[in-house]
C-alpha positions as CSV (number, residue, x, y, z in Angstrom):
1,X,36.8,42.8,-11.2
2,X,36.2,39.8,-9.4
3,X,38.0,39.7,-6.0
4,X,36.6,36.4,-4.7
5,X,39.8,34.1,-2.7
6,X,40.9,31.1,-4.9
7,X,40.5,28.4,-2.7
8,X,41.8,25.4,-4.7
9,X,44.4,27.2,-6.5
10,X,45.4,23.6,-8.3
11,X,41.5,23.3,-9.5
12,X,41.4,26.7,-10.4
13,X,45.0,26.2,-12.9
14,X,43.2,23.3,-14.4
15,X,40.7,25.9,-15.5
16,X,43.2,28.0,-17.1
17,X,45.0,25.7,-18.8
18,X,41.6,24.0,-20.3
19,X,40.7,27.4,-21.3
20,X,44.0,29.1,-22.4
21,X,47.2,27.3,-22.4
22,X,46.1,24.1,-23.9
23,X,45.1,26.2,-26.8
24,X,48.5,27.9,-27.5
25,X,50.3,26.6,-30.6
26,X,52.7,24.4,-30.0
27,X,53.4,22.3,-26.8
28,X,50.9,24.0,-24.5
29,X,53.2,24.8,-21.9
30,X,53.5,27.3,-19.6
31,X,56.5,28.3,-18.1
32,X,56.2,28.6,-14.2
33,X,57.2,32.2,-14.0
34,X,54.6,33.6,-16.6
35,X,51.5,30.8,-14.6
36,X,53.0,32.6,-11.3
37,X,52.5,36.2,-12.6
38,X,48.9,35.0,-14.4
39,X,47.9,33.4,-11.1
40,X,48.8,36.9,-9.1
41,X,46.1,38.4,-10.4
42,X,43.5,36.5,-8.6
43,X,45.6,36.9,-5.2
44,X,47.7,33.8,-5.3
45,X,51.6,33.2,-3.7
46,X,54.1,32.1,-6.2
47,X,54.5,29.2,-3.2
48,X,50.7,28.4,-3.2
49,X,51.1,28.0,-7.3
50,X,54.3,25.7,-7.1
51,X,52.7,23.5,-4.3
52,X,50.0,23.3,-6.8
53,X,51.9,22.4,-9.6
54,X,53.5,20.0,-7.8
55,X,50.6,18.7,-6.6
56,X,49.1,18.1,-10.0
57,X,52.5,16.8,-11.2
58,X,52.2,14.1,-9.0
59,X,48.3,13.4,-9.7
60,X,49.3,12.8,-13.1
61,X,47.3,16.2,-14.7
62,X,50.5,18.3,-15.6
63,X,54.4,17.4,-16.7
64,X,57.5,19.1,-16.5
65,X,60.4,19.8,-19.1
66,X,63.3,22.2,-19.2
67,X,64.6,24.6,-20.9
68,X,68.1,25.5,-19.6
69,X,67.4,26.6,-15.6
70,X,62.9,27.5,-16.3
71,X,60.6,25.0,-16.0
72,X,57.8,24.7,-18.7
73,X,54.5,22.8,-17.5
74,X,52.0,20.9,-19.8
75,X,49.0,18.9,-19.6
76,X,49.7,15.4,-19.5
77,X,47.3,12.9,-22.0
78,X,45.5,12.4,-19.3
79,X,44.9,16.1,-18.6
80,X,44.4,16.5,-22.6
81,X,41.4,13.6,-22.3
82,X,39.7,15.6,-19.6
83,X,40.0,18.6,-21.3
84,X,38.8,17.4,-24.6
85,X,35.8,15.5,-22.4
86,X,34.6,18.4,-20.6
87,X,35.3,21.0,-23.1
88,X,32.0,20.4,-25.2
89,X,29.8,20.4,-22.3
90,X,31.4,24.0,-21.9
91,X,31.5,25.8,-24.9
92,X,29.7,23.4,-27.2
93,X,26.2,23.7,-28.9
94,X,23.3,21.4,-27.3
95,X,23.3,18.0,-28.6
96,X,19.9,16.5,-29.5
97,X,19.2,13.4,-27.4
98,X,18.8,9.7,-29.0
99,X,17.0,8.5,-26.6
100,X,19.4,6.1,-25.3
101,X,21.0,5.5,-21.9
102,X,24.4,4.9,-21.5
103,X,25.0,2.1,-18.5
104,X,28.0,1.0,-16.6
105,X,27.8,-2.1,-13.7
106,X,30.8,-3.1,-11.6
107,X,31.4,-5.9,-9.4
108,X,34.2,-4.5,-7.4
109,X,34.9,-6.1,-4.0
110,X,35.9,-4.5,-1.0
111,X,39.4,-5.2,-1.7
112,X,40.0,-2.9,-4.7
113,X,37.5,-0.6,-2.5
114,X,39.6,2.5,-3.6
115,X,40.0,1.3,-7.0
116,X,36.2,1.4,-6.6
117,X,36.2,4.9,-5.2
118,X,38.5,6.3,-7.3
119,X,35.9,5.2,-10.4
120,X,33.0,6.6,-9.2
121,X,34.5,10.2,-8.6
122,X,35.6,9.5,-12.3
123,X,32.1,8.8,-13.4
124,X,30.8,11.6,-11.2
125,X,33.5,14.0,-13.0
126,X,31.8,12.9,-16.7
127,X,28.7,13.5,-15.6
128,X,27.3,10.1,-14.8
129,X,25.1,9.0,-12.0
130,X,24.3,6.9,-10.2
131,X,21.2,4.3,-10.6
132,X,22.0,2.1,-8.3
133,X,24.7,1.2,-6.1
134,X,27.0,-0.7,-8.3
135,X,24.8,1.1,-12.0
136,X,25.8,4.5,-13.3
137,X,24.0,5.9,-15.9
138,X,24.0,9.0,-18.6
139,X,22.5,10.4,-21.3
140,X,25.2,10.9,-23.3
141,X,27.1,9.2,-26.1
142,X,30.2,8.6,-23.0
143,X,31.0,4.9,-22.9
144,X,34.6,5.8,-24.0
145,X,35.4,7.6,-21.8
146,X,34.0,5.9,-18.8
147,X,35.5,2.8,-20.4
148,X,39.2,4.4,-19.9
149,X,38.1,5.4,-16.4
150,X,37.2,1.7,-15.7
151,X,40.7,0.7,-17.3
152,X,42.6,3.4,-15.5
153,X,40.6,2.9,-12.1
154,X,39.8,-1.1,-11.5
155,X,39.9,-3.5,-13.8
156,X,37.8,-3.4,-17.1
157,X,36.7,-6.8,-16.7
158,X,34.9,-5.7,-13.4
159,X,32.8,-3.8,-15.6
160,X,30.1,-4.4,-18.3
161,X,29.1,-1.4,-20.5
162,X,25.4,-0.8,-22.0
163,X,23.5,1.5,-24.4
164,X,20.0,0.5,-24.6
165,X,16.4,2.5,-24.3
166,X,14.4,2.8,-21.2
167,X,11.3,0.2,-21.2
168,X,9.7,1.6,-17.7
169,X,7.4,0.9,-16.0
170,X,8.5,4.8,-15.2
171,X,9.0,7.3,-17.8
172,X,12.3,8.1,-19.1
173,X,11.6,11.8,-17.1
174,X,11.1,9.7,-14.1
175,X,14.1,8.2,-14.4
176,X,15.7,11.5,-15.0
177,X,14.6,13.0,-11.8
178,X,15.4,9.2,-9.7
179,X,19.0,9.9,-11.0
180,X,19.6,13.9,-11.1
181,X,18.8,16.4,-8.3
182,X,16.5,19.0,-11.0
183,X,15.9,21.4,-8.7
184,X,19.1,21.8,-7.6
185,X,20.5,21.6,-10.9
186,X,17.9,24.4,-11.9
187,X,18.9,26.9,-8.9
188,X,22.6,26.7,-9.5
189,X,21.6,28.0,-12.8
190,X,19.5,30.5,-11.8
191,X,22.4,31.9,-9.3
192,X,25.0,31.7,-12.1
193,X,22.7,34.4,-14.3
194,X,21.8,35.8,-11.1
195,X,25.9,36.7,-10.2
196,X,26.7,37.1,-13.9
197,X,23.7,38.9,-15.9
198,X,24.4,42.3,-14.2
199,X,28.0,42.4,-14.9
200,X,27.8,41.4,-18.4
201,X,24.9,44.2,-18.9
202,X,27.5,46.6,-17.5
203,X,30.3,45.3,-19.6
204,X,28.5,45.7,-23.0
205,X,27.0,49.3,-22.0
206,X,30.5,50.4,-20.7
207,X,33.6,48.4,-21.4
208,X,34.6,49.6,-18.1
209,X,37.0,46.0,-17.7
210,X,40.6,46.4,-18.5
211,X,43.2,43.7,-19.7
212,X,43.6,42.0,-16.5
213,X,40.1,42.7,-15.1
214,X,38.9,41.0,-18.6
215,X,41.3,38.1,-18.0
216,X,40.4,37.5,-14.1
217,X,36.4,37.8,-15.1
218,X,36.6,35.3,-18.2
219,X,38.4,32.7,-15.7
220,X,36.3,32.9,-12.2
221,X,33.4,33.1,-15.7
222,X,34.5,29.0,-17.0
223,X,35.9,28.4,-13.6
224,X,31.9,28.8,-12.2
225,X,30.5,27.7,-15.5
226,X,32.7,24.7,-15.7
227,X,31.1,23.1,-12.3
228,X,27.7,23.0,-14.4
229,X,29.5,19.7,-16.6
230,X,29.9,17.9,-13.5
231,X,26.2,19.0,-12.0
232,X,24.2,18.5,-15.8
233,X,26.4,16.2,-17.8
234,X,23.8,17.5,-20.8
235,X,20.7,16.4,-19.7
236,X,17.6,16.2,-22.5
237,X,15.6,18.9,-23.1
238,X,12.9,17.1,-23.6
239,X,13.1,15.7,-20.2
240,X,13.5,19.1,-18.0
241,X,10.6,21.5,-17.0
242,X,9.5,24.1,-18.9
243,X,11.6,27.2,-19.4
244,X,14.9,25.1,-18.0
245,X,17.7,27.8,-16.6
246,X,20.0,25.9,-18.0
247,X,19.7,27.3,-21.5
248,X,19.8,31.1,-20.3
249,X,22.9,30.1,-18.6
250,X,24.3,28.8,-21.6
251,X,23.4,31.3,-23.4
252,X,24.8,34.1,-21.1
253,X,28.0,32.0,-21.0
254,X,28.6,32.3,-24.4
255,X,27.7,35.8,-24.7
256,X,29.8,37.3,-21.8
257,X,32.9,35.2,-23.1
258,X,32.7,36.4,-26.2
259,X,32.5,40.1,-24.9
260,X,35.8,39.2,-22.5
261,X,38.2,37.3,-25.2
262,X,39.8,40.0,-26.7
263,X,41.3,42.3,-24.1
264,X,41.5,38.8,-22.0
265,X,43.9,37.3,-24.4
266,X,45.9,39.8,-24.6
267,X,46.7,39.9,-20.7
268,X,47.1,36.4,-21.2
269,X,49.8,36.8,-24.0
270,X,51.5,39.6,-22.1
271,X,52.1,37.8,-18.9
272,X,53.0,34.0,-19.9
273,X,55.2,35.5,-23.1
274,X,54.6,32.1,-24.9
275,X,54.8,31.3,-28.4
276,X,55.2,27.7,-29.0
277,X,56.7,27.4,-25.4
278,X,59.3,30.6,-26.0
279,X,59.1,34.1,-24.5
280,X,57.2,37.0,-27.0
281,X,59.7,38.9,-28.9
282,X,57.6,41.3,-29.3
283,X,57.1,45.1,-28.1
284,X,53.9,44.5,-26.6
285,X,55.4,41.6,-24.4
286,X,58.3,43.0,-23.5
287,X,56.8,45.4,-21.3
288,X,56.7,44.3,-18.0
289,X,53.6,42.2,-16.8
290,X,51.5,44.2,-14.1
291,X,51.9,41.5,-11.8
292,X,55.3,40.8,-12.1
């Protein structure tokens, strides 16, 4: 089981809910006392996962409500959007390219200079980069949501918004490589199979993970894996070098997650005791969580 420090424990609850919680019928929320039990299992305080919450409260990612004296925290729309933006550049199949560029250009003086920041870690977060100073660019169909981060960010009118075809005098490869670090792109990959390979081989020949070691391995698994939509936002195939490590990663992603769900979920379900934003009923959950 992975025993690795969570260092951003607010990052690191993003990843659960995006993976787990937002998928639970109903509401999607957590109550604080089942996300502080789940959250004990990688080594974090009950303080270190309120401050967290709170933190993310206040960023506009998660929202309280009540039931009687708990507290039940959900993803906000905002924290839905992201979800639903990254979540295909997670677990989604490849998407053929058209072979059209998305473009946004700002004019943004220096005195909405934060507005101006705060939209280019947006852009950076949907896997946009940057072609010039003021021009971002991706491969992908994305001009929604980089629209809304405009909106939500600086002013849309600061903006104009493109999708046209490359016309050189480089090669659309070239202008791949101008904009994305490849090689580093391609070694991150290559250490994700590198860290993961051997503890999925083990997994399939053994089943040697229990509940909880299941359920802390899938999360540190789309936690690291995650990082990968910010770093390759989907970049064309037909653009990358030969033998790209990008698609064994995928690949291995998919595989290891699938060999982790079941016994995962159910530590999942037994510590949180949510259904539809109640406690289980049930036998199973009524036994005390490991952790709590």
């Amino acid at each position: 089981m992975d025993r690795r420090p969570v260092t951003r424990p607010n990052s690191f609850i993003f990843t659960l809910y995006g993976d787990m919680v937002h998928r639970v019928a109903g509401d999607g929320a957590l109550w604080i006392g089942g996300l502080i039990r789940l959250m004990a299992a990688f080594g974090v305080s009950s303080q270190a996962v309120r401050q967290a919450v709170s933190r993310m409260t206040r960023q506009g990612w998660l929202i309280a409500r009540r039931e009687g004296n708990r507290a039940f925290y959900m993803v906000t729309a905002r924290g839905r959007r992201r979800i639903e933006e990254l979540s295909p550049r997670i677990y989604g199949p490849v998407i053929e390219w058209d072979g059209r560029w998305r473009l946004l250009s700002y004019a943004v003086g220096e005195a909405q200079r934060q507005g101006r920041e705060r939209l280019r870690k947006e852009l950076a977060a949907l896997g946009w980069a940057q072609l010039s100073s003021s021009t971002w660019i991706s491969p992908l169909d994305a001009l929604a949501a980089a629209r809304e981060a405009a909106e939500t960010t600086v002013a849309l009118g600061a903006t104009d918004l493109f999708e046209a075809e490359y016309r050189g005098p480089h090669s659309d490869r070239e202008l791949l490589e101008r904009c994305w670090n490849v090689d580093s792109i391609a070694a991150a990959y290559r250490e994700f199979v590198s860290r993961y390979r051997p503890r999925f081989d083990l997994e399939i020949a053994h089943s040697d993970l229990g509940d909880e070691g299941a359920f802390v391995e899938r999360l540190w698994l789309v936690h690291d894996y995650r990082k990968f939509a910010y770093l390759d936002p989907g970049l064309p195939s037909e653009l990358l070098p030969a033998h790209w490590p990008g698609t064994a990663a995928a690949a291995l992603f998919r595989e290891y997650y699938a060999a982790l769900e079941r016994k995962s979920q159910r530590y999942f379900h037994l510590c949180s005791r949510l259904t539809n934003g109640a406690e289980h009923k049930s036998v199973e959950a009524s036994r005390p969580c490991p952790n709590a």
